[in-house]
N, C-alpha and C positions, 0 to 999 in steps of 0.2 A: 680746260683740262688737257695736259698734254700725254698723249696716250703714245706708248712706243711698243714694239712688237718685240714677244716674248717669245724664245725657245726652250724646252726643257728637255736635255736628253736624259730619260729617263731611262732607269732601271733597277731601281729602290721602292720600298714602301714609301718613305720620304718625299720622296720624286711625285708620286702619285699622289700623296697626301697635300705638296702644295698646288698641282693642277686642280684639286677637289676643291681647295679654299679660293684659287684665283676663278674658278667655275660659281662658285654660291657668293663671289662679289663681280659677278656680270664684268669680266674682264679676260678679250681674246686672247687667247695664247694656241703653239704648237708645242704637242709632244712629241719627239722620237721616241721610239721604240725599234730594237734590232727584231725581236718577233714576233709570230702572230699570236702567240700566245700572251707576250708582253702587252700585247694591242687587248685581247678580250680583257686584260684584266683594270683596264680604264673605260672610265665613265664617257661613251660619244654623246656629245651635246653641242648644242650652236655658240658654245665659245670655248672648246678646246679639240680644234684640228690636232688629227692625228695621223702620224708618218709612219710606218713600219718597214723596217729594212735597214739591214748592217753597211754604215759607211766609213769609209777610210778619209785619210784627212783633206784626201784634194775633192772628194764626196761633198766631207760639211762645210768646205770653202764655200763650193758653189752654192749648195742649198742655205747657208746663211747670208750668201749676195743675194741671190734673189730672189730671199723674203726680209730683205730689209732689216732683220733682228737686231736690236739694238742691246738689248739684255737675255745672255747665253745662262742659261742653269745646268750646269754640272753637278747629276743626280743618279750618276753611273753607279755602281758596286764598287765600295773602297778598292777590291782590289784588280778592279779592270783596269790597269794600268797604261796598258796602250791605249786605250782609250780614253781617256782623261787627257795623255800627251796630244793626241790627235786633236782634240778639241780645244787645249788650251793652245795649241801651235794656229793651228785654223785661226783661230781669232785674233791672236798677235799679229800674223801675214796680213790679216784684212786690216786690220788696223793700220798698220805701217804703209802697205801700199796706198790705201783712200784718203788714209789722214783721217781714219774715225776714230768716236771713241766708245767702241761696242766694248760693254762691262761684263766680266766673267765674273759669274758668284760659284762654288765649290762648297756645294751643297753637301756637307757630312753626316754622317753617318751615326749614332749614337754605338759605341761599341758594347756597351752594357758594361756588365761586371769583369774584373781583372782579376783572377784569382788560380793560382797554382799550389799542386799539391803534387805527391809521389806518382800519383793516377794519372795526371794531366803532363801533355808531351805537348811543345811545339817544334817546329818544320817552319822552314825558309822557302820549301817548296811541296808540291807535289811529287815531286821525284824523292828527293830526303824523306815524304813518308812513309811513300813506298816502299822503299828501301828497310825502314826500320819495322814494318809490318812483318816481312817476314820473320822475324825474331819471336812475332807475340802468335802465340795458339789460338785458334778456335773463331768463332763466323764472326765477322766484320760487317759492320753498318754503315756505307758511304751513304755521305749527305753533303757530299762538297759539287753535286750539280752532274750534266751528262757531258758538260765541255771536257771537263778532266778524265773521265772514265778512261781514257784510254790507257793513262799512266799505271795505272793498277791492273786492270784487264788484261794488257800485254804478258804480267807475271802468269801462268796456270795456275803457280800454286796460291795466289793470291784470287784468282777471277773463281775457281771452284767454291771460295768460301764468300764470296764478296755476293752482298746483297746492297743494291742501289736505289736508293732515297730520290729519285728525282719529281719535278713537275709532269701535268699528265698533261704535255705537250705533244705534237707529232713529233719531230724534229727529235726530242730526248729521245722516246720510244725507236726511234729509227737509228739513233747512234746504237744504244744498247741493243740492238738484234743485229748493227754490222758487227758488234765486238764478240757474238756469242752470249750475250750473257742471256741465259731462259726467262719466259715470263715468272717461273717461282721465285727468279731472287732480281723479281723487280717492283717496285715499291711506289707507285705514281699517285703522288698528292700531293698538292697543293698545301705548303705550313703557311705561317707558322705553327709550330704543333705546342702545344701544353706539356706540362711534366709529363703527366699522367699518360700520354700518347705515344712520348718518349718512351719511357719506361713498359707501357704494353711491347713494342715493339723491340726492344732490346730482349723479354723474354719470352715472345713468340718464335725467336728467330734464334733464339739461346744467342746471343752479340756476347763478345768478348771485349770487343774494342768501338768506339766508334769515331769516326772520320770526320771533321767538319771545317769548315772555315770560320775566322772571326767575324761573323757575322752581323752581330751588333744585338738590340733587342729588335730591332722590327724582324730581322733575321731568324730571333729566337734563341739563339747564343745561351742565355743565361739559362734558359729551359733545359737546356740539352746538358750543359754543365752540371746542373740538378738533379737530372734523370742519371749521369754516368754517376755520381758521388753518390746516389739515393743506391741505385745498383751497383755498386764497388766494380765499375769496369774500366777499363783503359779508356781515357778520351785522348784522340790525336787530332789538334789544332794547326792548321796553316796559315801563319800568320805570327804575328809579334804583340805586345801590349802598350805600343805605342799608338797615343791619342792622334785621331787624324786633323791634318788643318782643313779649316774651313767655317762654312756656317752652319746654325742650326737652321731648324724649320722655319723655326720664328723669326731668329732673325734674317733670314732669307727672306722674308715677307715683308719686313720691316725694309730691308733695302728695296725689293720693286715696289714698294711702298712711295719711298721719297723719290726713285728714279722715274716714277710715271706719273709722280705728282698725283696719285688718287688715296682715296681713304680704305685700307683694306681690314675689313673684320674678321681678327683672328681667333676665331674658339679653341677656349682653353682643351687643350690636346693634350695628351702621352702622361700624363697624370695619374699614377696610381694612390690612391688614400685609401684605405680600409680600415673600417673602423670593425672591432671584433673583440668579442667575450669571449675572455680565456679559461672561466671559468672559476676557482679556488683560489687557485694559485700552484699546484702540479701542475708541469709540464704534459705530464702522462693523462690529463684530461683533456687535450686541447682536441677540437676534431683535425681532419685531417689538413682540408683546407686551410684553417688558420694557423695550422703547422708550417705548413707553406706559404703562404702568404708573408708571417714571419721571418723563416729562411731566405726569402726571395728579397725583403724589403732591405732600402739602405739607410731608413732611420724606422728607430722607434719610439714611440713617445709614451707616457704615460705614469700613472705613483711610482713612487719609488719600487714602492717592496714587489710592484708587478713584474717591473724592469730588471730585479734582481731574479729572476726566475730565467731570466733571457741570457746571461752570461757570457756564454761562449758566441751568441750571433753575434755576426762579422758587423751587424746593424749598428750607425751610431747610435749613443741616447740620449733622449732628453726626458728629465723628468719632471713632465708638463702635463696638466688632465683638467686645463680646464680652456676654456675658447679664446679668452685674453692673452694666455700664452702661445696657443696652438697653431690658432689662424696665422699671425706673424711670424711665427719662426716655418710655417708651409710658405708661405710667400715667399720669404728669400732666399728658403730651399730650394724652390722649383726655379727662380728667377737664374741659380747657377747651374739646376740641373733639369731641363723638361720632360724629362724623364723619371724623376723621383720617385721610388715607390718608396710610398710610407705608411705602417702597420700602426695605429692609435690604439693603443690596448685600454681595457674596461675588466675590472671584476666582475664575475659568474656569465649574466647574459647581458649582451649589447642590448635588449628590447624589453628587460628586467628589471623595475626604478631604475635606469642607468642612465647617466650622462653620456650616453651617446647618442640617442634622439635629439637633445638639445646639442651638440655638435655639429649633426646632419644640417639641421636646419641653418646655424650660424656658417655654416659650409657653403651651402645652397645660395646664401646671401651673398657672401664673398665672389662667387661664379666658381665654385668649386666640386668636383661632383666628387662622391667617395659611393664605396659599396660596405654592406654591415652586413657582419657573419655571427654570426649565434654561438652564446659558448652555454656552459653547463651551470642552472644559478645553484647557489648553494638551499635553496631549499630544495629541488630535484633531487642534489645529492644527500642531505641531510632523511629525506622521506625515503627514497632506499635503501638507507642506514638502518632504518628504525620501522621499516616495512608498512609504510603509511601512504597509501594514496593522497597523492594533495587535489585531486580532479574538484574535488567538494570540498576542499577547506579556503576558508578564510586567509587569505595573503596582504598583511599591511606591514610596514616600510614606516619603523620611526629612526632610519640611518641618515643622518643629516634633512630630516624634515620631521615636522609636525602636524600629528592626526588629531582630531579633535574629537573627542567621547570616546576613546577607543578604549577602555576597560566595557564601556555599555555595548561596543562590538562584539568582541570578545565572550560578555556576558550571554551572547545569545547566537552565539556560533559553538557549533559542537569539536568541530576542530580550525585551529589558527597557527598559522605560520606568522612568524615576524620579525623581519631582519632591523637591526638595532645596532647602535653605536660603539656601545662600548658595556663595559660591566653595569656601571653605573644608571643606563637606558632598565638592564635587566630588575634592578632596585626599586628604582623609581616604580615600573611597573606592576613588580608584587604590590607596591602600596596603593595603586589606584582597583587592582582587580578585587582585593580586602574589601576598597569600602562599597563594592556593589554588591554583597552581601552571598556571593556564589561559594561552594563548598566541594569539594571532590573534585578538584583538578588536580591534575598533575602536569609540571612543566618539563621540558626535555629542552637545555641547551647542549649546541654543536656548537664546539669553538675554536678554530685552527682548522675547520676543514678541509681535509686532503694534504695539507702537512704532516712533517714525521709526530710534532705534538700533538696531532687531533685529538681533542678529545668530549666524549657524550654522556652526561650526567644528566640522571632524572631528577629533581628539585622538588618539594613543598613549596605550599607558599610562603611560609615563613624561610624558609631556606633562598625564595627567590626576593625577599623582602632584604636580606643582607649580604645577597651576591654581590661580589667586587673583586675586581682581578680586571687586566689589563688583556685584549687579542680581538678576537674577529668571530662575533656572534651572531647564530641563526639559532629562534628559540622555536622552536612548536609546544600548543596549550591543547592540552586534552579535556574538554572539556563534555563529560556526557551527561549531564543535567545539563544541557542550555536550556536559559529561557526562550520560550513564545512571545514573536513577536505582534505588536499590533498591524494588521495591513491598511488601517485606515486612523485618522484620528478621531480625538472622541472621549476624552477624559473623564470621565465621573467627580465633580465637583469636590468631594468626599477623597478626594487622591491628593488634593492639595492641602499643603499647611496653611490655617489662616488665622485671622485676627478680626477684629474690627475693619480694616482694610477693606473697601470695598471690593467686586469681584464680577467680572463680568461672566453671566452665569453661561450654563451648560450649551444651552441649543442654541443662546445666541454667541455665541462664541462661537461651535463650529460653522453656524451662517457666513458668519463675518469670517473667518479664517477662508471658505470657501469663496469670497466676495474677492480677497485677494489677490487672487490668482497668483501664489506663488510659485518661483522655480526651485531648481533644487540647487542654484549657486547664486540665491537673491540676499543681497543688504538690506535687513529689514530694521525699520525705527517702528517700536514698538511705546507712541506717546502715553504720559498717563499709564503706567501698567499699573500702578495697583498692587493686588500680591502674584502679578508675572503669568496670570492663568494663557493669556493670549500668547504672550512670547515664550513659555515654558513647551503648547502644545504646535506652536511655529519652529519650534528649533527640532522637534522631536520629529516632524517631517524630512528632514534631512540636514546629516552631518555639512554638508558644507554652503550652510544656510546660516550666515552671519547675522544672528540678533540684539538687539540695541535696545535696553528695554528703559526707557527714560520716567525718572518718579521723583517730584519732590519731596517727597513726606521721608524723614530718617527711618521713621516706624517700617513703613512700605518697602523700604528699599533691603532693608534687613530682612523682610519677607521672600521678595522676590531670591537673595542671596539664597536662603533655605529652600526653597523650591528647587530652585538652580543644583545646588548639590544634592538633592533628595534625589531628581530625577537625572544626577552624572552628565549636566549637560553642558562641555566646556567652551560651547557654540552661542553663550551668552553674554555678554557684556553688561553690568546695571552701571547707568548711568543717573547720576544725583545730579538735579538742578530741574528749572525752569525753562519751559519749550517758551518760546524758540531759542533764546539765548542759552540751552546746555546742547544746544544743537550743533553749536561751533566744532570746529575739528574731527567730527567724526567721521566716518567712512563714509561717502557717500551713498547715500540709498536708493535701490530701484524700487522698494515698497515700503507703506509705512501705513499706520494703524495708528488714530487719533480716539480714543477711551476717553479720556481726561482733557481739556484744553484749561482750566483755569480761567477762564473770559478770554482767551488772546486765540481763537481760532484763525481769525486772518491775518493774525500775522503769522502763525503757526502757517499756515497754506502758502503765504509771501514768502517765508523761507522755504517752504519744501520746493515749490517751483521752481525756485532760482537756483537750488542744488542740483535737478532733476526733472528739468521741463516736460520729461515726457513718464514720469513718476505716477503708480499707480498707486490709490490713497482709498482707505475704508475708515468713516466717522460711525462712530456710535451716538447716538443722543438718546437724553431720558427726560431734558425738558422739552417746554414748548418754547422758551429763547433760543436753544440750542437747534432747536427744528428750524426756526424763522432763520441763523444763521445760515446754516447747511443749503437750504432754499435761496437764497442768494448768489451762490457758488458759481453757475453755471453764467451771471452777468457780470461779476470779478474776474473770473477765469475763463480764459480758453481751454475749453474742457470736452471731451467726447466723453460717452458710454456713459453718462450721468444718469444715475439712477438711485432712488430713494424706496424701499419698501417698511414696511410697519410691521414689525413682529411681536404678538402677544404669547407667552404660554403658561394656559392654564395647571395647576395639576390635582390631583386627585388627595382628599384631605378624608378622616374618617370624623364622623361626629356620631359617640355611641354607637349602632348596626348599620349605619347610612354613610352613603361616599358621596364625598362635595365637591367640583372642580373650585380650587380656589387659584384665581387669576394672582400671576408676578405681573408689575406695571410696564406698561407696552416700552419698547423700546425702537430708535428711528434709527436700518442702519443706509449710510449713503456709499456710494462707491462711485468711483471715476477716474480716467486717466489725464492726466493733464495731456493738452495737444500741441505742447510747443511755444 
């Protein structure tokens, strides 16, 4: 590795930003810095020496002979001009006289936004804006540093009104007490400063105008720009809107990259993404921040009809809202701008069903980081519409996704919000809350919310059974008869529809359901159902509990179907055919329940394992062949938790005045986890 010595005259963000990176990849270097303040605000560690003190050009002749520096960084203040010349002359003379080839890289500066308006003045100099100050009334806010102070301060009538923005250096503080200017109209901190800090300060101090150099964004430039136009004040600019030559961060890195022959790790930097809920779609709901963030941003992305709300931002658009488009078009945005700030717009709230979680995270993959700001979802606004706490209501989301039993949610919630598609979602709906047999509800859709069309109409159900119209729906369901729900399961035999069908009765059904040990997002193969009693009170433990209720018999299967809709359960699947062979293509299962085998139990097990090696299985048996199979299991299979119990239940019978326990026939149920 051939390692060559690094200087960086520093006096930028920039500047400091790559001593930081060349510091976190173990590579020596020296900074200049002109002062002691420049000096605290870098990081001292054992691989970035640091010089403080202002040198002239035959200064950093000498100081770059002998320290050897082979690679010069020019990281000054765009517009320290003399000092840029002295540095770049410095190193051509050594060059020319030694015969080296010490490399100048000219480290620029990001200037931020370009933007001019009747409000915004530039100046060629400080003297030119001097000059044009006295023309404009009332207190003035310099923030172009304590070097300049003189220029303005000289005037009376300008130093009486002039309050100075500097660092809280010694050196500043000592310029402004030899020019007169009092501690009240001195202002010592350390930016860059936010809008918001801006703008405090322009009307604590009533500013009329404020002073500043093109500073760039590390500067804060575009802050200040934001805070005069947010506050309708004069901004005066010294400087021009021409791009400066040179490098970026990155690729500054990228060169003493190849120049030192090492591998350098550059974390993704200067990157703004924000991802934020706008809300409706009015502007006038936005909070403030994503106001700003908006305004500030130089792309926007997002639906159409969101982007059309944004108009007037100076923002490019794209109308892109999903990751496939997103990621790519950020990547070659940043690759020309490292600086990019980019605002990704979402309808209502960013953390509300919204596609901006699943963004984050495809972000996060990328090495991309973003921040998410919160907007207003349209059912907060819709519940203060119509003076309805949602704190206790039910909130489900059929807008491009699919809820499974949601009329049997519904049915047994007293109040339900539910954002949905289109009119058509609203249709469909009346006809599923009909067939669960509820009465006295009333529906309330909000549609256009916060647009000039908004509008909120109460509905029937019949009324919501023929709703159809085209816009942007949030429904709330009042429902005050809800039904009671069960907190356990536990069906009463007598609640199912049956036939001749056989049916695996009460108490051993809930054993066995219990023997399961189901989750509440398990694929369950429900072999052998029968009339569905096992799978009908498995699905009824939780909606997103995918059951498979597999039955040869036409008879059976038509049962199970009426069951299925009796009890609204859209979390069932029946499946016709013979295990194991109807077992092909289904989802695969973490649990499965064997009623029925037909003679083919091991092959039944042979398939489930190989679907699911570590599959947890409950047998029923009512023979004594079926018993002798089961008993085998544990020498076929690699199996844990293998356990077998015998349940008989008697029950109570009358004959004439006298009660009889009369025994159902024993049944054997097994349970185990296959181990791999």
């Amino acid at each position: 590795m051939i390692l060559k010595n690094i200087l960086i005259f520093a006096g930028t963000t920039e500047g400091r930003r790559v001593s930081e990176i060349l510091t976190e990849n173990r590579i020596k270097h020296t900074v200049c810095v002109a002062t002691e303040y420049g000096e605290l605000l870098l990081d001292k560690n054992e691989f970035a020496f640091i010089h403080c003190g202002r040198m002239d050009e035959e200064k950093m002749r000498s100081f770059i002979t002998e320290g050897d520096y082979k690679i010069i960084v020019d990281a000054t203040h765009p517009y320290a001009f003399e000092v840029t010349e002295n540095i770049k002359s410095a190193v051509s003379k050594i060059n020319e006289e030694k015969n080296s080839e010490i490399k100048y890289l000219r480290l620029k500066r990001d200037m931020g936004i370009n933007t001019r308006d009747e409000m915004i003045r530039y100046f060629d100099s400080n003297e030119e804006c001097a000059a044009s100050l006295k023309d404009v009334k009332g207190n003035i806010l310099l923030t172009t540093g304590s070097k300049e102070l003189n220029v303005y301060a000289s005037d009376a009538g300008l130093k009486d009104r002039l309050f100075a923005r500097i660092i809280p250096g010694e050196e500043s503080i000592k310029i402004c007490n030899s020019l007169g200017i009092s501690g009240k109209n001195i202002i010592a901190m350390q930016g860059p400063f936010p809008v918001e800090m801006n703008e405090a300060m322009i009307d604590m101090y009533d500013i009329s105008v404020m002073v500043t150099k093109q500073s760039g964004i590390a500067g804060g430039f575009p802050e200040k720009v934001k805070a005069a136009q947010n506050k309708n004040i004069f901004l005066f600019v010294i400087g021009c809107e021409t791009k400066e030559e040179g490098f970026s961060t990155k690729d500054t890195l990228k060169e003493i990259s190849v120049l030192t022959d090492t591998d350098i790790v550059i974390p993704e930097t200067g990157s703004a993404i924000t991802l934020m809920g706008i809300g409706m779609g009015d502007v006038s709901l936005l909070t403030k921040e994503a106001k700003e963030s908006i305004d500030n941003a130089d792309v926007l992305m997002g639906a159409e009809r969101l982007l059309n709300s944004f108009k007037e931002s100076r923002a490019k658009k794209y109308p892109y809202y999903l990751s496939k488009d997103i990621i790519p078009a950020l990547k070659e945005l940043k690759a020309e701008n490292e600086h990019l700030k980019a605002a990704i717009l979402f309808s209502g709230d960013s953390s509300f069903y919204s596609g901006a979680s699943s963004l984050y995270e495809a972000l996060k993959k990328e090495g991309l980081s973003a921040d998410i700001l919160p907007g207003i979802s349209s059912v907060s606004y819709l519940s203060s519409k119509i003076g309805v706490a949602y704190s206790d209501a039910l909130i489900l989301s059929i807008h491009g996704r699919e809820i499974k039993n949601i009329a049997r949610k519904i049915s047994t919630s007293a109040k339900t919000f539910v954002l949905v598609s289109n009119g058509n979602d609203i249709a469909v709906l009346g006809e599923k809350l009909e067939k669960t047999g509820i009465n006295d509800i009333k529906i309330t859709v909000g549609s256009n919310l916060s647009y000039p069309d908004e509008k909120i109409e109460t509905l029937t159900l019949n009324d919501a059974k023929a709703f159809a119209g085209e816009g942007i729906f949030t429904v709330f369901i009042d429902n005050p008869n809800a039904l009671k729900t069960r907190s356990t399961h536990g069906l009463n035999d007598a609640e199912f529809l049956r036939n001749k069908t056989p049916m695996t009765k009460e108490e051993v059904r809930e054993v066995s359901i219990c023997k399961l040990h189901l989750n509440n997002d398990s694929v369950f193969w429900d072999i052998g159902s029968g009339t569905g009693s096992i799978a009908v009170e498995s699905a009824l433990l939780s909606d997103e509990i995918s059951v498979f209720a597999i039955e040869k018999k036409d008879e059976a299967c038509d049962l199970i179907e009426s069951n299925k809709d009796k009890f609204d359960l859209e979390n069932i699947s029946v499946i016709r055919g013979i295990a194991p062979e109807a077992l092909n293509d289904l989802p695969l299962a973490t649990h499965a329940f064997v009623g029925g085998s037909s003679g083919n139990l091991k092959e039944i097990l042979e398939k489930l394992v190989s679907v699911n090696p570590s599959m947890r299985v409950v047998i029923n048996a009512i023979t004594i062949e079926t018993m002798c199979e089961m008993k085998k299991i544990p020498d076929l299979f690699n199996v844990k938790d293998f356990e077998i119990i015998q349940m008989q239940v008697s029950r109570s019978d009358t004959a004439g005045d006298y009660h009889l326990m009369k025994a159902e026939n024993p049944v054997w149920i097994c349970s185990f986890d296959f181990a791999g």
